[in-house]
C-alpha positions as a printed Julia matrix, in Angstrom:
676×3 Matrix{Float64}:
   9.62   34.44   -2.25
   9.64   36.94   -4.69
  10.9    34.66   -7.13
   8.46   32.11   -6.67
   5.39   34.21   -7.34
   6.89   35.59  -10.11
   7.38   32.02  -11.47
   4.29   31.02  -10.63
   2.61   34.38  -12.36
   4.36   33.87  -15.47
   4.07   29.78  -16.0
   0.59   29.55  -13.94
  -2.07   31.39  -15.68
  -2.87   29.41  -19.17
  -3.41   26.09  -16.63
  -5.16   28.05  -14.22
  -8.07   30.25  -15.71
  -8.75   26.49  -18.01
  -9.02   24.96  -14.55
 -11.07   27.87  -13.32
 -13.16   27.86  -16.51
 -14.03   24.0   -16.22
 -15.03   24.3   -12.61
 -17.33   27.07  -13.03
 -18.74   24.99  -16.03
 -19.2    21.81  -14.08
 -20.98   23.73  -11.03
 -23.72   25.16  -13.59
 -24.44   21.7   -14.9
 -27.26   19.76  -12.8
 -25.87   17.44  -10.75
 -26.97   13.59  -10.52
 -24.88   11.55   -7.98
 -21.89   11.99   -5.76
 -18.4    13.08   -7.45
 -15.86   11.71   -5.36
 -14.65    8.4    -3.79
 -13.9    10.06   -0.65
 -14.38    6.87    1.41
 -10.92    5.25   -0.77
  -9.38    8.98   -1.11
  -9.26    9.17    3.06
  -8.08    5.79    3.1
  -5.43    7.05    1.42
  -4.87   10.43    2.7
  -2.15    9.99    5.17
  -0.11    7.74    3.01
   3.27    7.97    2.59
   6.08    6.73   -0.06
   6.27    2.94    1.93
   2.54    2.27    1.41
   1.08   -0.34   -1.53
  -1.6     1.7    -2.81
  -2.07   -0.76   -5.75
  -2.8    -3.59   -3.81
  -5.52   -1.56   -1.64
  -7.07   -0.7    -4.82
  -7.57   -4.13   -6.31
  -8.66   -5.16   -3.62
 -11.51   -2.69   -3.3
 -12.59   -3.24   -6.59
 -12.49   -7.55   -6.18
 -15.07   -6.59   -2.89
 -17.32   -4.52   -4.8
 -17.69   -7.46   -7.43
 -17.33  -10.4    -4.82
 -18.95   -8.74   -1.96
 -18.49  -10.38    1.63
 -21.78  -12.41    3.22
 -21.67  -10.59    6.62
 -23.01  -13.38    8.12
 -20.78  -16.51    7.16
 -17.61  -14.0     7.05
 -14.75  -15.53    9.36
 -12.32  -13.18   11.29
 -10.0   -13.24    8.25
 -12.87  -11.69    5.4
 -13.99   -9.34    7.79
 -10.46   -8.34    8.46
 -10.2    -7.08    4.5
 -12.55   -4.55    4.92
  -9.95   -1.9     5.59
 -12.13    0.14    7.17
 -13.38   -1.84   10.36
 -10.83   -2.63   13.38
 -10.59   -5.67   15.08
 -13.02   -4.86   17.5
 -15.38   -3.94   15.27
 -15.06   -7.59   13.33
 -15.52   -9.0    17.23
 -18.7    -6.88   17.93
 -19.93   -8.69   14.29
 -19.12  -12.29   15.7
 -20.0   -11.73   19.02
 -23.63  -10.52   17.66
 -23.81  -13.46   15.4
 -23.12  -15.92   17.99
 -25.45  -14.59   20.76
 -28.14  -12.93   18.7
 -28.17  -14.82   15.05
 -27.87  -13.17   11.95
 -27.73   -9.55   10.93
 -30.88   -8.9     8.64
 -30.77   -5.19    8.44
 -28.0    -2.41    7.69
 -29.59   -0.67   10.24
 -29.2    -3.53   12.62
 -25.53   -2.77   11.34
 -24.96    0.87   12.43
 -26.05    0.09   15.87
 -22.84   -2.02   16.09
 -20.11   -0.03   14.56
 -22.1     2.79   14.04
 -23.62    4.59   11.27
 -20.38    6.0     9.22
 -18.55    2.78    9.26
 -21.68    1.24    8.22
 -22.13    3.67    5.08
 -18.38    3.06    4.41
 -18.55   -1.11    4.11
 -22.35   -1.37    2.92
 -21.16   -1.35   -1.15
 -18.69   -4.2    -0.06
 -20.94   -6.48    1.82
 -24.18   -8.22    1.86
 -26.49  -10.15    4.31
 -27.74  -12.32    2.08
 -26.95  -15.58    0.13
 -28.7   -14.02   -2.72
 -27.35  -12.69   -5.39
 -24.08  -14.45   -4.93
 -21.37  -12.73   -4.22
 -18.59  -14.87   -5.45
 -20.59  -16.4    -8.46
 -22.67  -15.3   -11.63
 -26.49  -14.92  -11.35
 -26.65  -18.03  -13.61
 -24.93  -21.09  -12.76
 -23.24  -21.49  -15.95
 -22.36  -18.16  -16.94
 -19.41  -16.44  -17.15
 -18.01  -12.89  -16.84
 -15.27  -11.31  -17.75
 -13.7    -7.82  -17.74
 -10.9    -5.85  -20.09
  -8.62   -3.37  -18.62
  -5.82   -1.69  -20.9
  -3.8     1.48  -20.36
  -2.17    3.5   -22.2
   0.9     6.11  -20.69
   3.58    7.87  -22.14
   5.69   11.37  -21.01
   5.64   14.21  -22.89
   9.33   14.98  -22.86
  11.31   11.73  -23.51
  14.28   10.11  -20.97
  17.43   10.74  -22.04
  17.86    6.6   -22.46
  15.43    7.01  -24.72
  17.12    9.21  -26.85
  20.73    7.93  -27.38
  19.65    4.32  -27.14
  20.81    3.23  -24.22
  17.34    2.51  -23.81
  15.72   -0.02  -25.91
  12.58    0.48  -26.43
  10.13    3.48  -26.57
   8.81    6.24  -25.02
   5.11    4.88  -23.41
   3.82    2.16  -21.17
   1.45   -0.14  -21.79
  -0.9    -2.23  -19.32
  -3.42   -4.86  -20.09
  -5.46   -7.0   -17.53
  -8.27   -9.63  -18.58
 -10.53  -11.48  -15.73
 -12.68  -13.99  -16.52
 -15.24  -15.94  -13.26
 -17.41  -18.49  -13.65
 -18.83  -20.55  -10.59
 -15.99  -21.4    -7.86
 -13.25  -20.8   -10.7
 -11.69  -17.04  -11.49
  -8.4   -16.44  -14.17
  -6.37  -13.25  -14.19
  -3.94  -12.79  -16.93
  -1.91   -9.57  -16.87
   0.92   -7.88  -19.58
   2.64   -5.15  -18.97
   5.66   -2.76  -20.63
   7.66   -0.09  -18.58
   8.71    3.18  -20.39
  12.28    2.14  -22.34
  11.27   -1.78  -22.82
  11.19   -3.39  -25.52
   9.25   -5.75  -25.28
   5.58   -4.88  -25.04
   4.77   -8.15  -23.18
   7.96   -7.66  -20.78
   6.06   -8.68  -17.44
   3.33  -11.38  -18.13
   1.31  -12.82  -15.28
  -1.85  -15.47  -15.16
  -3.39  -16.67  -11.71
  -5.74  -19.17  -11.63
  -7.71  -19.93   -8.23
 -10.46  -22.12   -7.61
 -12.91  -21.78   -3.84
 -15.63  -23.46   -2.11
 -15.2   -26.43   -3.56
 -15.65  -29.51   -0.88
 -13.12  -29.36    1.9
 -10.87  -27.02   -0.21
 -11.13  -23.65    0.55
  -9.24  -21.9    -1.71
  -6.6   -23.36   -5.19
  -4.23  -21.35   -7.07
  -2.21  -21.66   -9.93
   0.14  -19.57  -11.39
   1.07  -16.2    -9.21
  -0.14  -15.6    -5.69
   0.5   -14.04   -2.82
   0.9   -15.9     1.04
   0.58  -13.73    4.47
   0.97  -16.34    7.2
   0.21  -14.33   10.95
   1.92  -11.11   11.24
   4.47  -11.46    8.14
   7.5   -12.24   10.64
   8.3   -15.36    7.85
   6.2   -14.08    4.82
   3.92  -11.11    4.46
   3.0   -10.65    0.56
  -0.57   -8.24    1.65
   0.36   -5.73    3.5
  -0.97   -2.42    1.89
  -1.13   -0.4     4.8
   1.98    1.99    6.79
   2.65    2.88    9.85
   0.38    5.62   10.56
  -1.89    5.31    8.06
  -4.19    3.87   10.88
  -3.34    4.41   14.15
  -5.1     0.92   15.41
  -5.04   -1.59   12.01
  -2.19   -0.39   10.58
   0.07   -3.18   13.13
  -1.33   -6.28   11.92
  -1.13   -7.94    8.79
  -4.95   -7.97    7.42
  -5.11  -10.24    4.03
  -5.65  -13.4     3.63
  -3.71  -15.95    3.86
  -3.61  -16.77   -0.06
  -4.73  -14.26   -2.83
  -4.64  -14.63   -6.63
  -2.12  -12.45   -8.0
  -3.56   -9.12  -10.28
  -1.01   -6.55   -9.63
   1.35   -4.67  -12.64
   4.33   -4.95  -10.03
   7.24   -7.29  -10.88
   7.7    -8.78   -7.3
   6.64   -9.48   -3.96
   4.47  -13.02   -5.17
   5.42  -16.29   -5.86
   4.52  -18.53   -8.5
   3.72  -22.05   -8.47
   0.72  -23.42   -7.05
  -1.23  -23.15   -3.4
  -3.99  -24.65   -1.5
  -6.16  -24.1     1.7
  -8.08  -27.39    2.97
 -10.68  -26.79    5.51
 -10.36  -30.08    7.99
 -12.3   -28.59   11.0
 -11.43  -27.74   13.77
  -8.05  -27.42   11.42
  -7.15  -25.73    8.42
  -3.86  -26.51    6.37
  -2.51  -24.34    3.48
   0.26  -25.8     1.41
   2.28  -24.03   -1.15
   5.04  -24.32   -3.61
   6.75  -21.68   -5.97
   9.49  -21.86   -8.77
  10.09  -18.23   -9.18
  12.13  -16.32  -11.36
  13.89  -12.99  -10.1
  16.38  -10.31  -11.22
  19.53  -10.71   -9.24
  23.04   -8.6    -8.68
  25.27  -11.87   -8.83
  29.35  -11.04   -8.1
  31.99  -11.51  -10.03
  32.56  -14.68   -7.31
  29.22  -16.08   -8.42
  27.17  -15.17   -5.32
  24.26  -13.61   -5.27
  25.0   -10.1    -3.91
  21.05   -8.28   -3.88
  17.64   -8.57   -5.84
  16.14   -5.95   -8.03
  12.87   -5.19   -7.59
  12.16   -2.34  -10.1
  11.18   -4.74  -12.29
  12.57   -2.62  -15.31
  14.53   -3.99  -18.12
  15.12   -1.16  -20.62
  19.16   -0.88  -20.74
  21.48   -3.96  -21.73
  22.66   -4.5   -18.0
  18.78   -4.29  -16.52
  18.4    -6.76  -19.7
  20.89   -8.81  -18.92
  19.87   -9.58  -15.35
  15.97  -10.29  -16.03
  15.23  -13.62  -14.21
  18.39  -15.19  -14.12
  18.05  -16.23  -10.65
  15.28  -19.2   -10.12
  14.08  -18.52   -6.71
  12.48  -22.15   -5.17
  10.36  -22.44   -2.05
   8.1   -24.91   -0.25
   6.3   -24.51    2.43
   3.01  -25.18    5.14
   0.82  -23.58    7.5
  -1.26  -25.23    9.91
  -3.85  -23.7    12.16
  -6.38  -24.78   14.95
  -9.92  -23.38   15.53
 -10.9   -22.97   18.92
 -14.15  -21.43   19.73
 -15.71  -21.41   23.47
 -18.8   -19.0    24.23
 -17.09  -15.82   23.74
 -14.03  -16.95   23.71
 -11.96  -17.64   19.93
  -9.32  -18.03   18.55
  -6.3   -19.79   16.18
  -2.88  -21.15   17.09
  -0.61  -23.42   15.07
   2.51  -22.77   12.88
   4.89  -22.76    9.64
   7.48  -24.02    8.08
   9.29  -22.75    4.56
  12.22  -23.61    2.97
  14.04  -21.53    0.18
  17.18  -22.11   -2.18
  18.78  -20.61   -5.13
  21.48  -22.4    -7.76
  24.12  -20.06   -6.13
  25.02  -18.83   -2.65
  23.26  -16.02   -1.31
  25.36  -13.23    0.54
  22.64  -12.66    3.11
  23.07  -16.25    4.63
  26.48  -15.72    5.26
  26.72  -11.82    6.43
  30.16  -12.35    8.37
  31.78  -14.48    5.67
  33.99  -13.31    2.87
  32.51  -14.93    0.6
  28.66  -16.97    1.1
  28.77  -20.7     0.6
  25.17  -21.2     1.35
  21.77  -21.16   -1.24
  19.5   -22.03    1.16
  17.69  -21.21    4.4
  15.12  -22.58    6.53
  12.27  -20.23    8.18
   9.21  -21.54   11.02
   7.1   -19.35   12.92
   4.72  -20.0    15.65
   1.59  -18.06   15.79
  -1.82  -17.06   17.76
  -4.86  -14.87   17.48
  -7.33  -15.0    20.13
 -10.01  -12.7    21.18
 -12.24  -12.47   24.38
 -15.16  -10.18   24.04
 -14.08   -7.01   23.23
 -10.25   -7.74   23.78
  -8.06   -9.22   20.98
  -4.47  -10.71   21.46
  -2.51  -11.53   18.3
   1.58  -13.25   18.63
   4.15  -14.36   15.99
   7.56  -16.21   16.77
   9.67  -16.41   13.52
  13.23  -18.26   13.5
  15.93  -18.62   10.6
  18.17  -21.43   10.29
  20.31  -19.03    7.93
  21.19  -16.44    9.79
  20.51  -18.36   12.95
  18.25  -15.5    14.7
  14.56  -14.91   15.37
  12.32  -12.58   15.59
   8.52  -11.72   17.25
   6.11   -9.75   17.67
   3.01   -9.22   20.22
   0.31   -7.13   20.71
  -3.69   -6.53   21.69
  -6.3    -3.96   20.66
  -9.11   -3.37   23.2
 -12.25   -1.73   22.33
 -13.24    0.2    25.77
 -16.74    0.92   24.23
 -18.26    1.64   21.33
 -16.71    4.43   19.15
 -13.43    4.18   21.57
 -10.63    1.49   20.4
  -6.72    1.02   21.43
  -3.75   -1.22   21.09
  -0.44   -1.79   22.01
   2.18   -4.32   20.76
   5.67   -4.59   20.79
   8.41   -6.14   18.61
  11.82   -7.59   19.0
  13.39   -8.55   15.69
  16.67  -10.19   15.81
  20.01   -8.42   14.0
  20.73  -11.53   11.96
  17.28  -12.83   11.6
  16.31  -12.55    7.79
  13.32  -13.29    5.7
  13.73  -12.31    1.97
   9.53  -12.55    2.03
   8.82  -10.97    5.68
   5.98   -8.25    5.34
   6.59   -6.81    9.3
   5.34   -3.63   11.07
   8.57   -1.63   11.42
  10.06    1.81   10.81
  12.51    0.7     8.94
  11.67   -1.63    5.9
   9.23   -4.55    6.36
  12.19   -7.13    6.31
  11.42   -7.79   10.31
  14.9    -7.77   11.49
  17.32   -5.65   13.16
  14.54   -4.02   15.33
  13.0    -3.37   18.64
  10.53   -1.26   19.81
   7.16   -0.72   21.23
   3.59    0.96   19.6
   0.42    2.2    21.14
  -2.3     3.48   18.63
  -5.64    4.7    19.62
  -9.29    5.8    17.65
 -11.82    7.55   19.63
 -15.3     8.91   18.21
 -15.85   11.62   20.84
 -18.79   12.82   18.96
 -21.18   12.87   16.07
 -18.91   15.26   14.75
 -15.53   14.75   16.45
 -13.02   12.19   15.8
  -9.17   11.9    17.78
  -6.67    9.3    16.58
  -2.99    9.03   17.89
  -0.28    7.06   18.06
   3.17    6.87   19.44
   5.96    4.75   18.56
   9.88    3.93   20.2
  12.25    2.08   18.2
  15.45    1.16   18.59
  18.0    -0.23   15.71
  20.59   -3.11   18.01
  22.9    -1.92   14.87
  22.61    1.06   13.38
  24.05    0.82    9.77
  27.84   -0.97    8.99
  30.13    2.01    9.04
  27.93    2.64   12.96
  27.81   -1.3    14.79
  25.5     0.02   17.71
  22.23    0.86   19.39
  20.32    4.21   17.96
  17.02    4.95   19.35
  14.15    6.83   18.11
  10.5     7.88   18.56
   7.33    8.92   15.86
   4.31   10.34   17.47
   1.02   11.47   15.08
  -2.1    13.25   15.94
  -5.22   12.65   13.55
  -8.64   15.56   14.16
 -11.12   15.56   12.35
 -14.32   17.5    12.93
 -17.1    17.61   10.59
 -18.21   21.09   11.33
 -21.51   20.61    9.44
 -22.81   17.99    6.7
 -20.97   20.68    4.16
 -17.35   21.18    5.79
 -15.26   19.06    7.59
 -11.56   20.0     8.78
  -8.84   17.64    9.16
  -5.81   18.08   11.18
  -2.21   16.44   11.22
   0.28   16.63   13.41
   3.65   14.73   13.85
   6.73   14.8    15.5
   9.8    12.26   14.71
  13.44   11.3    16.02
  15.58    9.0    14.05
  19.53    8.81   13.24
  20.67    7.84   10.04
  24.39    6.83    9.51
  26.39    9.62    7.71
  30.35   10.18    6.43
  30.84   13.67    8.06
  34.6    13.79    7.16
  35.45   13.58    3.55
  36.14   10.56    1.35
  40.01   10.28    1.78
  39.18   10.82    5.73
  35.75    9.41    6.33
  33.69   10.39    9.77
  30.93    8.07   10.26
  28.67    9.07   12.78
  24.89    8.89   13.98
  23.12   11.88   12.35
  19.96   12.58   14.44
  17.54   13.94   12.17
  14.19   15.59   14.06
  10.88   16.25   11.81
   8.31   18.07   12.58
   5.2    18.29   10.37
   1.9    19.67    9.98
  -1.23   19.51    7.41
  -4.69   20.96    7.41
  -7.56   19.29    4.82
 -10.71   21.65    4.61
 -13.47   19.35    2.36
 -16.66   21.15    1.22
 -19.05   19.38   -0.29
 -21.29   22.26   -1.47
 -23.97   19.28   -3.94
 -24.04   15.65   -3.7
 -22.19   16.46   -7.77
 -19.54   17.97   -6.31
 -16.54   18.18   -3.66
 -13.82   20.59   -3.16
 -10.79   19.85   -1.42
  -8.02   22.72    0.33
  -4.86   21.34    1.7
  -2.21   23.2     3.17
   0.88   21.62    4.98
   4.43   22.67    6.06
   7.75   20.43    7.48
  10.37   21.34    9.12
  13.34   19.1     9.25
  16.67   19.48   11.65
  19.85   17.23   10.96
  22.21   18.05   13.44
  25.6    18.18   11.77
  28.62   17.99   14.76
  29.82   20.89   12.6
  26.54   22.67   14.16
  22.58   22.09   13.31
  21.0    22.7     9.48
  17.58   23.22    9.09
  15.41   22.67    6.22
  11.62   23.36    5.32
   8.97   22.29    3.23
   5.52   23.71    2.86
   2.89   22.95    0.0
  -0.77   24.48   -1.08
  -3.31   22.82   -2.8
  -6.62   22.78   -4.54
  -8.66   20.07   -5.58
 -12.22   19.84   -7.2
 -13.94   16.47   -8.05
 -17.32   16.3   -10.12
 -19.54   13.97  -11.38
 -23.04   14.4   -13.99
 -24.44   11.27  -14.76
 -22.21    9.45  -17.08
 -19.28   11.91  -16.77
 -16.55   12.91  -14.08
 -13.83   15.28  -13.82
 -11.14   15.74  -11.01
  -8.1    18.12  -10.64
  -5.43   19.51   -8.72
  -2.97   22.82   -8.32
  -0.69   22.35   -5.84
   2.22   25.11   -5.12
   5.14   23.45   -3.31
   8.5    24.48   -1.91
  10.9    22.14   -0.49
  14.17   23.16    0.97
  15.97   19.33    0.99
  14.97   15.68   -0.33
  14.02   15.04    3.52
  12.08   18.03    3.63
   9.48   16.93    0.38
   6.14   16.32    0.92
   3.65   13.32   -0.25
  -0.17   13.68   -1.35
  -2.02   10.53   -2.8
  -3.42   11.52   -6.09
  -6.05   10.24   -8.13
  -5.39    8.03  -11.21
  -7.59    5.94  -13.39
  -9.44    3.05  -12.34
  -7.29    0.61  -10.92
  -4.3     2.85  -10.58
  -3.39    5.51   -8.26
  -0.22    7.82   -7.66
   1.85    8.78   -5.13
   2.89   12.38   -5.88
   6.46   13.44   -4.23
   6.72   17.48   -4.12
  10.63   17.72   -3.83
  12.0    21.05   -4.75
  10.39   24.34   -6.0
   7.48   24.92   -8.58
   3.83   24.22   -9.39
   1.71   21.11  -10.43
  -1.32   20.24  -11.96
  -3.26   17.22  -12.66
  -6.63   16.24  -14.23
  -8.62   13.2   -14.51
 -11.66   12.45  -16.54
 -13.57    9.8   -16.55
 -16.67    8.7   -19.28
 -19.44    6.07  -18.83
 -19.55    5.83  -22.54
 -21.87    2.49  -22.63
 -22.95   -0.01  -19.82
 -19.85   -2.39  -20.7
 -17.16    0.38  -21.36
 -15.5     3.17  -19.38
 -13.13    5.28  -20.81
 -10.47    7.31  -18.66
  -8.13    9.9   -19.4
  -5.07   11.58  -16.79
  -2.53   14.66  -17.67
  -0.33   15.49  -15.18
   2.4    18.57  -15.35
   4.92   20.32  -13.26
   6.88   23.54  -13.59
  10.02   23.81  -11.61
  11.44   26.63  -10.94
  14.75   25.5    -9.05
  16.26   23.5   -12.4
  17.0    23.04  -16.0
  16.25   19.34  -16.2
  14.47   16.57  -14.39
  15.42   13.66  -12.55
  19.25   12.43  -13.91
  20.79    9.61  -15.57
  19.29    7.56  -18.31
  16.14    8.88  -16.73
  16.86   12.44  -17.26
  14.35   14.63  -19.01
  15.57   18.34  -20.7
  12.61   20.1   -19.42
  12.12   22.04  -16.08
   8.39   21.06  -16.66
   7.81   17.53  -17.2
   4.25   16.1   -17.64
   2.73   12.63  -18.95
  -1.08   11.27  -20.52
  -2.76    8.4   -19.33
  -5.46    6.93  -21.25
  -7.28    3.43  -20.05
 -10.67    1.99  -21.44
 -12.19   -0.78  -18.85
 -14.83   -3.15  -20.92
 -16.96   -5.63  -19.23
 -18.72   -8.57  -20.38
């Protein structure tokens, strides 16, 4: 301990008194509107490392510009407004039905109440005018420029003997451009150490509304078909990150691609046709993906870093064309209060060469291609909700499913349970599941129960508790291992200045482990038990400004047969957010100490618009980040992020190609967003 504050003293004060300095500034300014997105920031809050925070992001930004008519909104739109549950989206229907439209917000709040109401009001509307989806004028069209700028301040190793091939910064461009029914996305982007400043290109192009066809796409898209047994592209929430939504799959079933990451879409073209009481989405993709192909010519793994900065990662950029076909079809029922959907898919995939997953027994695969259906439902009955998916492979012949319901016992007061049984061999190389381990729904069983409760104005409980069980633990250990995950959410908004928000979890899981040595290996289960805690404290002193404390600790136990180790984490931080007018500023100090990799900590962190990180505190040291943000004129935004760390438990960071000579490594981000 001693030596950590006497790190901290020596490397801390420089960063700190500027940080202090700015604050005190900002607070003496006059303050004209709220600082912080804390609506999207405790979205985000108890994220961890398996969560898409990208996708979330984009897609809060599409709703604020294509805002949701509240009253014409099916299940499925009211279902992306990550904020409301399922029973909240029947409460909606159920009004509509029985009582017409909703004219008021007020009208709203007395539904799902008054913060929920606050929380989806910028992303809705209740009215056909202004259009949401289309331009004030019939004939005009809109656009909007995003570019990004990022580089590190101490270079990769790669980058410095060559076995990288291109340079030291990262560069992201996006351009949008809607007119009426019609919206195109084209996207470049360039990791760190490519060479090629246009090394991932993207363009969607999707049409809606137009006669019995819902929605048309071209180019790269997305699918999530039922629960993502057979393919799941949109899921951007993790377990835990909401005790009661976080089990089903909420997008849409097609979405235009916008995101900087190099996988998890297809590419081809896609169509919804509205035929009611049916609707039938049909879709077709000729992708190309990076592949690990043997020496035998099979197809041993994908990559889906995405990077291609050394001659291998080079070498393997899309030379694998990845092929699939495929349909949905679904049936509308609706009955009084009863609704629903039912119906089913059907996709086929191939690649030129066999595929090592089809064929997991064999010495070597002879098969390229695989066959996937799935049978689905979603039905609700007042307040009660039941949701199904049946998902078989040809190739591994297996299947898997998944069933659940969510019950809202009154208003404020919500619950569901589901359980899962995903085959050993059952494989989808596009599933987008519910699990604990992966998304890849296989190899899996288990059981989930999740509940929200508003016990008062100023008191909120969530909870959840989850067994698993793995029919095959890992190759070197062929057999069962169970496990449990249990979380406790409080929050209490002591008064309209300070709320406090508590975390606690507890978790059981074995992971497969050599506890011999290499010439004579001992695989066994190693039972691993976490135990975690974190306490938020958010002050909002002016409607300018909002301060953030955060302290946390972990305690992990891996119990060795050569007797138990134990390991601990713990992490401090401060966070301040502002906004004047035109200008913003946020930042961050966090102090962390972690004992072990399993031990580190996560903490979403603010990025510029569009963007967002997903800071890992894994060792010993300090960090600090800042983010400003300038409303320079009505079309353009300017941005601006530095980030730093000082570590006090090394000489270098990270390893590899990727290895940086500094024990304090730190990176600028600069982005200008134009509209027009």
């Amino acid at each position: 301990m001693k030596q950590q504050h006497s790190f901290c003293k020596r490397h801390a004060g420089r960063e700190l008194m500027t940080f202090v300095f700015l604050l005190l500034l900002l607070i003496a300014s006059s303050p004209a509107r709220c600082a912080d997105s804390s609506d999207i920031e405790d979205l985000l809050s108890n994220a961890e490392s398996e969560i898409n925070i990208e996708q979330l992001l984009d897609l809060v930004e599409q709703l604020k510009k294509e805002r949701i008519l509240l009253n014409e909104a099916d299940a499925a739109d009211l279902r992306q407004l990550p904020w409301l549950t399922t029973a909240d989206v029947e409460t909606i229907l159920i009004h509509r039905r029985n009582q017409g439209p909703i004219l008021t917000l007020q009208q709203l709040e007395t539904l799902i109440g008054k913060e929920k109401t606050a929380l989806i009001a910028p992303y809705i509307r209740l009215t056909k005018e202004p259009s949401s989806r289309l331009p004030a004028k019939t004939d005009a069209i809109e656009g909007t420029l995003y570019s990004r700028l990022f580089w590190e301040t101490t270079a990769r190793k790669g980058i410095l003997n060559g076995n990288y091939a291109g340079e030291n910064y990262k560069l992201y461009h996006r351009l949008q451009v809607a007119a009426p029914h019609l919206k195109a996305t084209l996207l470049q982007e360039k990791d760190i150490g490519e060479p090629d400043v246009a090394d991932f290109t993207s363009l969607s192009i999707s049409a809606s509304d137009i006669g019995i066809m819902k929605q048309g796409l071209l180019g790269n898209y997305r699918v999530n078909l039922a629960q993502g047994l057979l393919i799941g592209q949109g899921r951007y929430f993790s377990k835990g990150s909401d005790p009661t939504g976080s089990i089903r799959l909420p997008s849409r079933q097609l979405l235009p691609y916008t995101s900087s990451s190099e996988y998890g879409f297809l590419q081809g073209a896609a169509t919804t046709l509205k035929l009611a009481p049916f609707e039938v989405t049909l879709f077709y993709s000729s992708n190309h993906r990076d592949a690990l192909i043997s020496d035998e010519g099979v197809i041993t793994s994908f990559s889906s870093s995405g990077y291609h900065r050394s001659e291998l990662e080079i070498s393997r950029k899309d030379n694998v064309t990845e092929t699939i076909s495929g349909a949905n079809l679904l049936y509308h029922y609706q009955s009084g209060s009863f609704s629903g959907r039912a119906g089913g898919s059907l996709l086929n995939y191939r690649y030129p060469l066999p595929f090592d997953e089809l064929d997991p027994f064999a010495a070597i695969s002879r098969h390229s291609s695989a066959t996937l259906y799935s049978l689905e439902t979603d039905l609700s009955l007042g307040h009660a909700s039941l949701f199904a998916e049946a998902a078989f492979s040809t190739r591994p012949d297996d299947a898997s499913w998944t069933a659940g319901t969510e019950y809202q016992i009154r208003q404020g007061l919500s619950a569901v349970a589901a359980l899962r049984r995903y085959g050993a061999r059952y494989y989808s190389p596009f599933a987008g599941a519910f699990a604990e381990r992966g998304s890849g729904a296989s190899n899996e069983e288990g059981y989930y129960v999740g509940l929200n409760a508003r016990v008062s104005k100023s008191l909120a409980l969530a909870a959840y508790h989850d067994r698993f069980t793995f029919p095959l633990l890992d190759d070197h250990c062929p057999y069962p291992s169970d496990g449990n995950d249990s979380r406790l959410f409080i929050t209490w908004k002591q008064s309209p200045l300070l709320t406090w928000n508590l975390q606690f979890q507890h978790k059981y899981r074995e992971e497969q482990s050599n506890q011999g040595t290499s010439s004579h290996p001992l695989w066994r289960a190693l039972p691993q038990i976490t135990n975690r805690c974190r306490l938020d404290c958010d002050v909002t002193p002016s409607r300018a400004l909002h301060l953030r404390s955060r302290g946390e600790v972990k305690k992990v136990v891996k119990e060795y047969l050569a007797g138990d180790q134990r390991f601990y984490g713990w992490l401090l931080s401060q966070q301040a957010g502002y906004s004047a007018g035109k200008f913003s500023l946020k930042g961050r100090i966090t102090v962390f100490n972690t004992e072990d990799f399993d031990a580190a900590l996560y903490a979403y962190e603010d990025d510029l618009p569009l963007t967002s990180s997903l800071g890992m505190y894994d060792g010993r040291g300090k960090s600090l980040f800042l983010v400003a943000a300038w409303q320079a004129l009505p079309q353009m935004k300017l941005a601006a992020r530095y980030e730093k760390s000082w570590y006090s438990d090394r000489e270098v960071y990270s390893s590899g190609n990727d290895e940086r000579a500094t024990s304090a490594p730190g990176s600028f981000h600069l982005g200008c967003f134009l509209t027009f």
